[in-house]
C-alpha positions in Angstrom: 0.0 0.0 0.0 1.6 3.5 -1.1 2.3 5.8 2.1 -0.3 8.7 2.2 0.1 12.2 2.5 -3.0 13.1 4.1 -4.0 11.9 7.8 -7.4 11.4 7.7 -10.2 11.0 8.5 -11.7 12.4 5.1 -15.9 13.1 5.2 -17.1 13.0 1.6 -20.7 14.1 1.0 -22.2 12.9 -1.6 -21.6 9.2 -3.4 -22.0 9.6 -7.2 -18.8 9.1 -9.3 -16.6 11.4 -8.1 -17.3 11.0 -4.9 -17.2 7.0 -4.9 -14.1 7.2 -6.8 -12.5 9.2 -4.0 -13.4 7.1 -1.6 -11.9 3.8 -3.1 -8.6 6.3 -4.2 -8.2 7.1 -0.6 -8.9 3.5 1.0 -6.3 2.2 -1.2 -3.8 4.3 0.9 -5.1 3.2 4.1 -7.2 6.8 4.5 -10.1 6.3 6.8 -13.5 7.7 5.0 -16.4 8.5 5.9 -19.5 8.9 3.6 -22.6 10.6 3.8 -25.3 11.1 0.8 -29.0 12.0 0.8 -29.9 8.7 -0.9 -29.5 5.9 1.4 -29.5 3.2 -1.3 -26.3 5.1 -3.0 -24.6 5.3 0.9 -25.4 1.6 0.8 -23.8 1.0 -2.8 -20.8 3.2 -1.9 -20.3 1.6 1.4 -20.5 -2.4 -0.1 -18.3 -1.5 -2.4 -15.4 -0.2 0.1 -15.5 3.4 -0.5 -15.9 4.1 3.4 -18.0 3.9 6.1 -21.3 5.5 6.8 -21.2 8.5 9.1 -21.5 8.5 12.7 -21.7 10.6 15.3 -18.5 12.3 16.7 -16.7 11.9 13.4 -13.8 14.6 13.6 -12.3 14.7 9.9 -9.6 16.4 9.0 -10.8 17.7 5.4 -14.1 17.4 4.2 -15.2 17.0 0.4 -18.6 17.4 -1.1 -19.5 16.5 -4.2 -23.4 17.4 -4.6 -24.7 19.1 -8.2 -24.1 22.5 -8.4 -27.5 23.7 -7.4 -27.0 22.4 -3.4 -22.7 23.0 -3.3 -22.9 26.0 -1.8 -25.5 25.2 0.9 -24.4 21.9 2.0 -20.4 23.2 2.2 -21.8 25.8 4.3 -23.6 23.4 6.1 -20.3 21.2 6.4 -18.0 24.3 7.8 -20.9 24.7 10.5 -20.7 21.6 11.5 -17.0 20.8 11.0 -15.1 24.0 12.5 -11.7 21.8 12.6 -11.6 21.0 8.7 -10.6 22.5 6.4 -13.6 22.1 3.2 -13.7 21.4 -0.4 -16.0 20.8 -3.1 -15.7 19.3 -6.6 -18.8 21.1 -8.2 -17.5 22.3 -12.5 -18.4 26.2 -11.4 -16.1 27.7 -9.0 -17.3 31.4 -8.6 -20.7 31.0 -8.0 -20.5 28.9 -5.5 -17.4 31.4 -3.9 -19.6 34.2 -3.9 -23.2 32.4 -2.6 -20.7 31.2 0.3 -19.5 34.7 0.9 -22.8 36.1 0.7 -24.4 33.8 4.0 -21.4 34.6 6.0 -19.9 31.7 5.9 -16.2 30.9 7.2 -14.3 31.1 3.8 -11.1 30.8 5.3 -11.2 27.1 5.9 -12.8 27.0 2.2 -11.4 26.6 -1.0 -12.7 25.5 -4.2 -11.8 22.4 -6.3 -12.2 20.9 -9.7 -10.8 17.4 -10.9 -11.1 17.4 -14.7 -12.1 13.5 -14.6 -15.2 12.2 -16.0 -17.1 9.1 -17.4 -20.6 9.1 -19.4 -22.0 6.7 -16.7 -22.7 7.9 -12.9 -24.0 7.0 -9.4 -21.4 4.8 -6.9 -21.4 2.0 -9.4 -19.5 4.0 -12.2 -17.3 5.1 -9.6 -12.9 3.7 -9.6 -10.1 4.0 -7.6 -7.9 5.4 -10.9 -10.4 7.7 -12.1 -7.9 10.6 -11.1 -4.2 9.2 -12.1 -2.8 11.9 -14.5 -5.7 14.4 -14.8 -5.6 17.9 -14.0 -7.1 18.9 -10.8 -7.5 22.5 -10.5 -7.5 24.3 -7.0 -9.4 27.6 -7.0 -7.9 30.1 -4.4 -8.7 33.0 -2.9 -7.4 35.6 -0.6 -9.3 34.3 2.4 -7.4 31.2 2.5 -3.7 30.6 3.0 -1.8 27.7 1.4 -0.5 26.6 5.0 -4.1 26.0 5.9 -5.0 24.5 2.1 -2.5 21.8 2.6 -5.0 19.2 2.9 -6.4 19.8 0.0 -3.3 19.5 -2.0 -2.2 15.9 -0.2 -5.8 14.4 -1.3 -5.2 15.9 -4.7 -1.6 13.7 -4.7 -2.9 11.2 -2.8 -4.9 10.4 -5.7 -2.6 10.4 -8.7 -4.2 13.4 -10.1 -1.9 16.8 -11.1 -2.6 20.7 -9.5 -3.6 23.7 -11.5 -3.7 26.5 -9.5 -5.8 29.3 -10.7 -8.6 31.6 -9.2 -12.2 30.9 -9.9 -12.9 33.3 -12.5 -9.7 31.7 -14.7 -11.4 28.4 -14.1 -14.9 29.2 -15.0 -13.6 30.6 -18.0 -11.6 27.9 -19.1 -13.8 25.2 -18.7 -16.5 27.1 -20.7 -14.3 26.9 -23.4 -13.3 23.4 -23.1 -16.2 22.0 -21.2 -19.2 23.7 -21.3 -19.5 25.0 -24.9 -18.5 21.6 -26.2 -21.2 20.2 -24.7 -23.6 22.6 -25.9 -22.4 22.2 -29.8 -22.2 18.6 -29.2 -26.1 18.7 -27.9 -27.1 20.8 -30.9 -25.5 18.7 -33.4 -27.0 15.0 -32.2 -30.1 16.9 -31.8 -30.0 17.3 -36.1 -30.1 13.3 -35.7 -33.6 12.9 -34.2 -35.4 13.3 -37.5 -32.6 12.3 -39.7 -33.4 8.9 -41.6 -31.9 5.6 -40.7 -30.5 5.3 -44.3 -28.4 8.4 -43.5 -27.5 7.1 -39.6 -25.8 4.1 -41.2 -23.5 5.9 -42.6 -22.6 7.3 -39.5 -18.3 7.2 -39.0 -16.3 8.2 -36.0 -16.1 11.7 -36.9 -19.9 12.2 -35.9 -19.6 10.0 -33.2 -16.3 11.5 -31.7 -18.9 15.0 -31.8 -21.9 13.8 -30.2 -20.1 11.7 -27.6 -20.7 13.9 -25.0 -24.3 14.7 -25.6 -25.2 11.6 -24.0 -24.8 13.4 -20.6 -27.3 13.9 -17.8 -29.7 17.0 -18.8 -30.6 17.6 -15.0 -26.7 18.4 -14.4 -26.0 19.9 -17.5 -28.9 22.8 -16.6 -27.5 23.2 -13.0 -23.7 23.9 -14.8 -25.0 25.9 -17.6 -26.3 28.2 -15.6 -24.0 28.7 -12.9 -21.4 29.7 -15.9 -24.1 31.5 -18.3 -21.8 34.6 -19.2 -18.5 32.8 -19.9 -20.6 30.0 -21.9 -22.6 33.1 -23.6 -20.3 35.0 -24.8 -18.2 32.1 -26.7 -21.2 30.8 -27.6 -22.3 34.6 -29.4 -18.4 34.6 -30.8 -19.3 30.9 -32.5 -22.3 32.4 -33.6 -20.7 34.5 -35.5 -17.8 31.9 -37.1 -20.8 30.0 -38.3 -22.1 33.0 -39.9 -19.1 33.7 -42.2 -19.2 29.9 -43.0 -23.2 30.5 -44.0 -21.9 33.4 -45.6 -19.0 31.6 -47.7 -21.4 28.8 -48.8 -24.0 30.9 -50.0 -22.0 30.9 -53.1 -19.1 29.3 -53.4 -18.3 29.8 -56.6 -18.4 33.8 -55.9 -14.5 35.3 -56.1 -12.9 35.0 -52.4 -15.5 32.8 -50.7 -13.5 29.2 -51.2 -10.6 31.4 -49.7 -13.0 31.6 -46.9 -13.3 28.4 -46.2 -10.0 27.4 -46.3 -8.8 30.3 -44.0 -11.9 28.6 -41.3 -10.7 25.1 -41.5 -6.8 25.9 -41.6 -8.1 27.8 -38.4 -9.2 24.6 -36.7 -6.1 22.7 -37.3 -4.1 25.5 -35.9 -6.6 24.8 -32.8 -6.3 20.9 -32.6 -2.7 21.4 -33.3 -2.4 23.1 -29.8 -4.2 20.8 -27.6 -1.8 18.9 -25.3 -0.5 15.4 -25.9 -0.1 12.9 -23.6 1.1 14.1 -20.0 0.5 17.2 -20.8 3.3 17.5 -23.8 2.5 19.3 -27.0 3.4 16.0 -28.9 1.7 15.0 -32.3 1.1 11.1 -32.9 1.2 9.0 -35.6 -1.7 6.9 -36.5 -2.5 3.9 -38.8 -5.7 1.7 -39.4 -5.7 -1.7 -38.6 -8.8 -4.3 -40.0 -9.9 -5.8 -37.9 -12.1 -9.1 -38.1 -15.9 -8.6 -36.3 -15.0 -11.9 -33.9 -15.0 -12.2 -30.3 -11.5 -11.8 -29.0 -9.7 -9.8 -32.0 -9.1 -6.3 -30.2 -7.4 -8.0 -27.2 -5.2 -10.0 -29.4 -4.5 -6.4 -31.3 -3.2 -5.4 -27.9 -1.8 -8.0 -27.0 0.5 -7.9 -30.1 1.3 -4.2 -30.3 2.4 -4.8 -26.6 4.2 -7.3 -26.8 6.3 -5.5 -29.9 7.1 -2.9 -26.8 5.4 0.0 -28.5 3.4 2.4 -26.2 -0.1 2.5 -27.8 -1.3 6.5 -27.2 -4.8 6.4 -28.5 -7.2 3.8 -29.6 -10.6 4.5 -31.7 -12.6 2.1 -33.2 -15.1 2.3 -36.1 -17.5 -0.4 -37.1 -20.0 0.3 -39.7 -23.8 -2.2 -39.3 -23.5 -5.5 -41.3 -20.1 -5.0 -42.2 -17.7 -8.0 -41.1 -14.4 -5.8 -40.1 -14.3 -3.2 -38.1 -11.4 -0.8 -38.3 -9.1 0.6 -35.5 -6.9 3.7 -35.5 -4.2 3.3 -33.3 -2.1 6.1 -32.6 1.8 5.9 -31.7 5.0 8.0 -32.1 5.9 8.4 -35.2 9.3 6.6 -35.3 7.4 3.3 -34.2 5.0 3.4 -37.2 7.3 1.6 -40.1 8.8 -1.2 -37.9 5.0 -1.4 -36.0 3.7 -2.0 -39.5 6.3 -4.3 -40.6 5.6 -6.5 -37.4 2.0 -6.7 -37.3 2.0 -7.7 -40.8 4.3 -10.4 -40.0 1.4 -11.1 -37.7 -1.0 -11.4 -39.7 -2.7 -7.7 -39.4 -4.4 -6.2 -42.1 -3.0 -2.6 -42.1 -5.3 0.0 -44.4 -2.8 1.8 -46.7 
């Protein structure tokens, strides 16, 4: 068991995913934990599956962590610093400043407060989704304010550690921003395009790739908590969201006739625009890295994707991505593997060997 930096006891209100997945991080060092959620079937769920133990009275924890939808964070983490004076509390909720300035508003003790953020997600939630690896390697962000020193927010940077996960320090406006341009407003676009799909006939679905589906992944996500968010970060989501309104427009404006001198210009202005945005998104850990990819067919049979795996492991290349695209009916399915360039000839030479299909 890997030594922890925090001492424990940790309180965690509220059991969904993140909060279950806490839980099991922190039991894995040995952490004592103690859970508490308003549903006492998800308690029950979370406490089976060895998140922690249910509450009791005279629990004295050292830091205190609530993850409850943004609607309730900033009541029930006033509620906590009430009832806790010795801890220091955190929450977990995707909108800092709101929840910062409703605290602040009711008087609450702010000085044993601080605002958190892990950038960690899955589309499933509730205590059953929840893993003890959820955090390892993602960005955690720690809101700060003036009312807090970092003595006293020590705590809160152990269970940060303690879970694999990396600090960002920045202050709640910073992070509200940010995430409405990498969170909120792809959500939004994503909703709005898979909402075009409703109507559209199954002739066209089936031709369906993994561009579209790489788009409307994330519109699969809980309406209830995507209201709550939205509107706790309306202006930063707004005013990108009036900004893409007006991208769109020159694209309307370009295709309105593209034969017209300067519009295909236009257009390719846009989309070089886009791969000048891609091209900045970090690589793995963090590193502005570009990776190599190649298509490998694969056969639609039980086993064939482990046995791809298997082989690109055992070859000793570091596989950095993985997407798969399988058309209806079709009896190969085809999956894009991404790897550093300089492993891409001898990686096809050697799965060839194997017997691999490679596309190209």
């Amino acid at each position: 068991m890997a030594e922890s930096r925090l001492v424990g006891p940790v309180r965690i209100v509220g059991v969904g995913l993140l909060g279950t997945s806490i839980g099991l991080g922190l039991r894995n060092r040995g952490i004592e934990v103690i859970l508490a959620d308003a549903s006492p079937t998800n308690l029950s769920i979370a406490v089976d599956y060895g998140a922690g133990r249910a509450a009791a009275a005279g629990d004295a924890p050292q830091l205190v962590v609530v993850c409850v939808p943004p609607d309730v964070t900033a009541e029930i983490v006033a509620r906590e610093l009430a009832s806790f004076p010795g801890a220091i509390v955190t929450d977990v909720a995707s909108v800092k400043l709101a929840v910062l300035d409703d605290l602040r508003a009711s008087g609450a003790d702010v000085s044993r407060y601080i605002g958190t953020h892990p950038l960690a997600g899955r589309e499933r939630g509730g205590p059953l989704a929840g893993r003890a690896d959820l955090f390892i390697g993602r960005p955690w962000v720690v809101a700060g304010h003036d009312a807090i020193t970092y003595q006293q927010a020590t705590a809160i940077d152990d269970l940060i550690l303690d879970l694999g996960a990396t600090i960002v320090e920045m202050t709640a406006e910073d992070h509200d921003r940010s995430v409405a341009l990498v969170s909120h407003v792809p959500q939004v676009v994503s909703t709005l395009m898979a909402r075009r799909l409703t109507d559209a006939a199954a002739s066209s679905l089936n031709l369906a790739g993994q561009g579209l589906r790489d788009v409307t992944r994330v519109a699969a996500s809980d309406p209830e908590l995507w209201v709550q968010i939205l509107g706790a970060n309306a202006k930063p989501v707004r005013d990108i969201l009036l900004a893409y309104r007006d991208d769109l427009d020159r694209f309307i404006d370009a295709l309105a006739d593209p034969a017209a001198p300067g519009a295909r210009r236009k257009l390719a202005e846009e989309l070089a625009g886009g791969n000048a945005g891609v091209a900045r998104l970090p690589g793995k850990h963090g590193q502005d890295r570009r990776f190599a990819s190649m298509i490998v067919m694969v056969d639609d049979r039980p086993g064939q994707i482990a046995r791809l795996l298997n082989d690109i492991g055992d070859l000793g290349v570091n596989l950095e991505d993985l997407r798969l695209e399988h058309s209806p009916g079709a009896q190969l399915g085809l999956a894009e593997i991404s790897v550093v360039p300089e492993a891409v000839s001898r990686l096809t030479e050697e799965l060839a060997a194997r017997g691999w299909r490679i596309a190209g």
